[in-house]
C-alpha positions in Angstrom: -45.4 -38.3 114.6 -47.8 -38.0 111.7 -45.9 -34.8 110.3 -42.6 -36.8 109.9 -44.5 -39.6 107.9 -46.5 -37.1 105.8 -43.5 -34.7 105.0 -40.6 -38.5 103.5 -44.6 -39.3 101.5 -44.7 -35.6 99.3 -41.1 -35.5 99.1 -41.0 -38.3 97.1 -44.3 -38.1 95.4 -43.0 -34.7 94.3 -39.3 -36.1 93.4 -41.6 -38.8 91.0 -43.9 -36.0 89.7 -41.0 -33.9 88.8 -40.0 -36.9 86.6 -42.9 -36.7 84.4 -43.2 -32.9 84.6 -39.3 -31.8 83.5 -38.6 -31.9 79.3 -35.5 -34.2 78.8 -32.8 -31.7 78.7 -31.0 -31.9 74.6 -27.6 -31.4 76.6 -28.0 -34.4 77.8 -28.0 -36.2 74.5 -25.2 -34.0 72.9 -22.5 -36.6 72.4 -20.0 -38.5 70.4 -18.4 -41.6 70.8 -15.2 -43.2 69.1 -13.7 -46.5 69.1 -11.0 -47.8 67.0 -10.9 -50.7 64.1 -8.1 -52.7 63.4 -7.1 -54.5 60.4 -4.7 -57.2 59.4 -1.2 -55.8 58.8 -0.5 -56.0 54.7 2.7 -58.6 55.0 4.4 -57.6 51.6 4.3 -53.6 52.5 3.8 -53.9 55.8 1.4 -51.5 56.5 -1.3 -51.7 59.3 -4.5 -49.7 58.7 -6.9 -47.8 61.7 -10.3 -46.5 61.9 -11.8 -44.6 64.1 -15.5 -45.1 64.2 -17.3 -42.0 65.0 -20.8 -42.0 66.3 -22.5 -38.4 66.6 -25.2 -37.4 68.4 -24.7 -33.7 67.1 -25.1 -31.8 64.5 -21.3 -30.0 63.7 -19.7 -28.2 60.3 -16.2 -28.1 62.8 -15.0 -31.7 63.4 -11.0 -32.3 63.9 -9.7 -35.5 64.1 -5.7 -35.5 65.0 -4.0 -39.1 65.1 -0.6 -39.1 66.9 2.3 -41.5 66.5 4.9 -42.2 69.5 7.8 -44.8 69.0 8.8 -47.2 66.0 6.2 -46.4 63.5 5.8 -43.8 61.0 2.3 -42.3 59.1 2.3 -43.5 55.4 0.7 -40.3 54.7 1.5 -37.8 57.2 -1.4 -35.4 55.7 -3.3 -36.8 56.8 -2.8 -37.2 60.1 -5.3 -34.3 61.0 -9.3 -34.1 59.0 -11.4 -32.0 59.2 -15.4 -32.0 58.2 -19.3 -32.0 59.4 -20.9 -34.4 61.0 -24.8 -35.0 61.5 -27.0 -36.1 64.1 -27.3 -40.2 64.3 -24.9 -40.3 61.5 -21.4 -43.1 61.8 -18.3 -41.9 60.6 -14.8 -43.4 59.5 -11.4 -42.0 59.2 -9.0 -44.7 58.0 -4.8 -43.7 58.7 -2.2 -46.3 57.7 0.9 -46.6 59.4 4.3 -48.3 59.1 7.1 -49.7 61.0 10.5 -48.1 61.3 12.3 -50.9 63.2 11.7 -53.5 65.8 10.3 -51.9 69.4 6.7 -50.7 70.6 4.7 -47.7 68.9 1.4 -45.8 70.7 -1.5 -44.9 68.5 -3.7 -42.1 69.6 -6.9 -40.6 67.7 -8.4 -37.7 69.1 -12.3 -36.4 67.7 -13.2 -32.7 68.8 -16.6 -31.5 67.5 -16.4 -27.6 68.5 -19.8 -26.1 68.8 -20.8 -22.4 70.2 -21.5 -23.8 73.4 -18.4 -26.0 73.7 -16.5 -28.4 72.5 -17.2 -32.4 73.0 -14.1 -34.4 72.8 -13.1 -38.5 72.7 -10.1 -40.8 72.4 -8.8 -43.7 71.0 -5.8 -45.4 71.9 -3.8 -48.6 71.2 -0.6 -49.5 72.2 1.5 -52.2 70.0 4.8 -54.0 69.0 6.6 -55.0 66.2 9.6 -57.8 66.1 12.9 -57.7 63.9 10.9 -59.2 60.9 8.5 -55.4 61.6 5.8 -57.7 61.8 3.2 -56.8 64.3 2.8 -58.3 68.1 0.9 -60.2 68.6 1.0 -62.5 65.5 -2.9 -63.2 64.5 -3.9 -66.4 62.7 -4.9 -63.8 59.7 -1.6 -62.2 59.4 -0.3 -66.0 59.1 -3.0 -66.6 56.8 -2.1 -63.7 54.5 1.5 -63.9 54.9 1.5 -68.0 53.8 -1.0 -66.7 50.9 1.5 -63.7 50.1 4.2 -66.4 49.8 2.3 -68.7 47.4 1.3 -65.7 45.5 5.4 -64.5 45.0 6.3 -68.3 44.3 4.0 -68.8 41.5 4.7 -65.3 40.1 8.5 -66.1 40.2 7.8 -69.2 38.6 5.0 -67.9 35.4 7.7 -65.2 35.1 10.7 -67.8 34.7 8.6 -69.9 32.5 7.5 -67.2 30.3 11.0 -65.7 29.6 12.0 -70.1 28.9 9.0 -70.3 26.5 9.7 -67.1 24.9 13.5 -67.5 24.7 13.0 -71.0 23.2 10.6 -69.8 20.7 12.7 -67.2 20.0 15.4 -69.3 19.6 14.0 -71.8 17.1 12.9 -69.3 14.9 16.1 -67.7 14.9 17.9 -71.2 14.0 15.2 -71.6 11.0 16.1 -68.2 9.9 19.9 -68.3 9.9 19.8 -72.0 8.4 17.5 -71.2 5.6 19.4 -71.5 2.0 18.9 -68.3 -0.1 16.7 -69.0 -2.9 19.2 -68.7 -5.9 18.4 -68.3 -9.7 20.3 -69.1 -12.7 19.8 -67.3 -15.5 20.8 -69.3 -19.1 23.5 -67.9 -21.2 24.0 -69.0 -24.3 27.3 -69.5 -26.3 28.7 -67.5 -28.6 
């Protein structure tokens, strides 16, 4: 009976000693992570911008990042759709891609990182799904977009307004001057003859 409580007692005295004895394996701290930033769709264009955030772990001169686009969207810039660089160890990364509606319906967004090294290649995703209504604004509606499309509206009114009040001033102006020209009297003189 002793030998079976003896033998459970090294077994895990060894399993904690082995702990403390084993280096921390660098494989097991070789990673990247991703996640995706949104921002406030631009209501005059229309475009809504993405980031990915990339977090690195490792040290790689071979990073690709390829963003697809499924359904009613387009890229604004379809180059670049796929980048490529280096990343370094503990270091955060962005890559921005702007995309714009085609038409009312629902689009999928997918951002894939691959950092190939010798020994393999370490890989993460981002994805978001979304919709966009007839107007190609994008669902769901945030208090922001409202925000910058009643400010976007303000903006356009008083620009419409400066523009029509600087043509009024300038064709008033214009006209008054013209008026002052075309009624001004030449400025005649008389020369004195004399009689003969």
């Amino acid at each position: 009976m002793k030998n079976f409580k003896i033998v459970p007692t090294i077994l895990v005295a060894f399993a904690f000693g082995s702990l403390f004895l084993n280096p921390v394996s660098t494989e097991a701290l070789e990673r990247i992570s991703t996640e995706l930033k949104e921002y406030t769709q631009n209501p005059e264009s229309q475009i809504v911008k993405y980031e990915m955030i990339l977090s690195s772990e490792v040290r790689s001169d071979n990073v690709r990042v390829t963003w697809t686009l499924r359904g009613n969207a387009k890229f604004v810039d379809s180059t670049k759709s796929t980048r490529r660089f280096g990343v370094e160890t503990g270091e955060t990364y962005t890559v921005p891609i702007e995309i714009s509606p085609t038409g009312q319906g629902t689009a999928e967004l997918v951002g894939v990182a691959e950092v190939f090294q010798i020994d393999g290649t370490l890989t993460s995703t981002v994805r978001t799904n979304f919709g966009f209504n007839s107007a190609w604004e994008k669902l769901p509606i945030t208090e922001d977009y409202t925000n910058s499309k009643n400010l976007s509206n303000v903006k356009r009114v008083l620009t419409t307004v400066g523009v029509f009040v600087a043509v009024g001033a300038v064709g008033y102006f214009g006209f008054r001057r013209f008026k002052k020209w075309y009624s001004k009297t030449p400025e005649v003189k008389f020369e004195e003859v004399s009689a003969i």
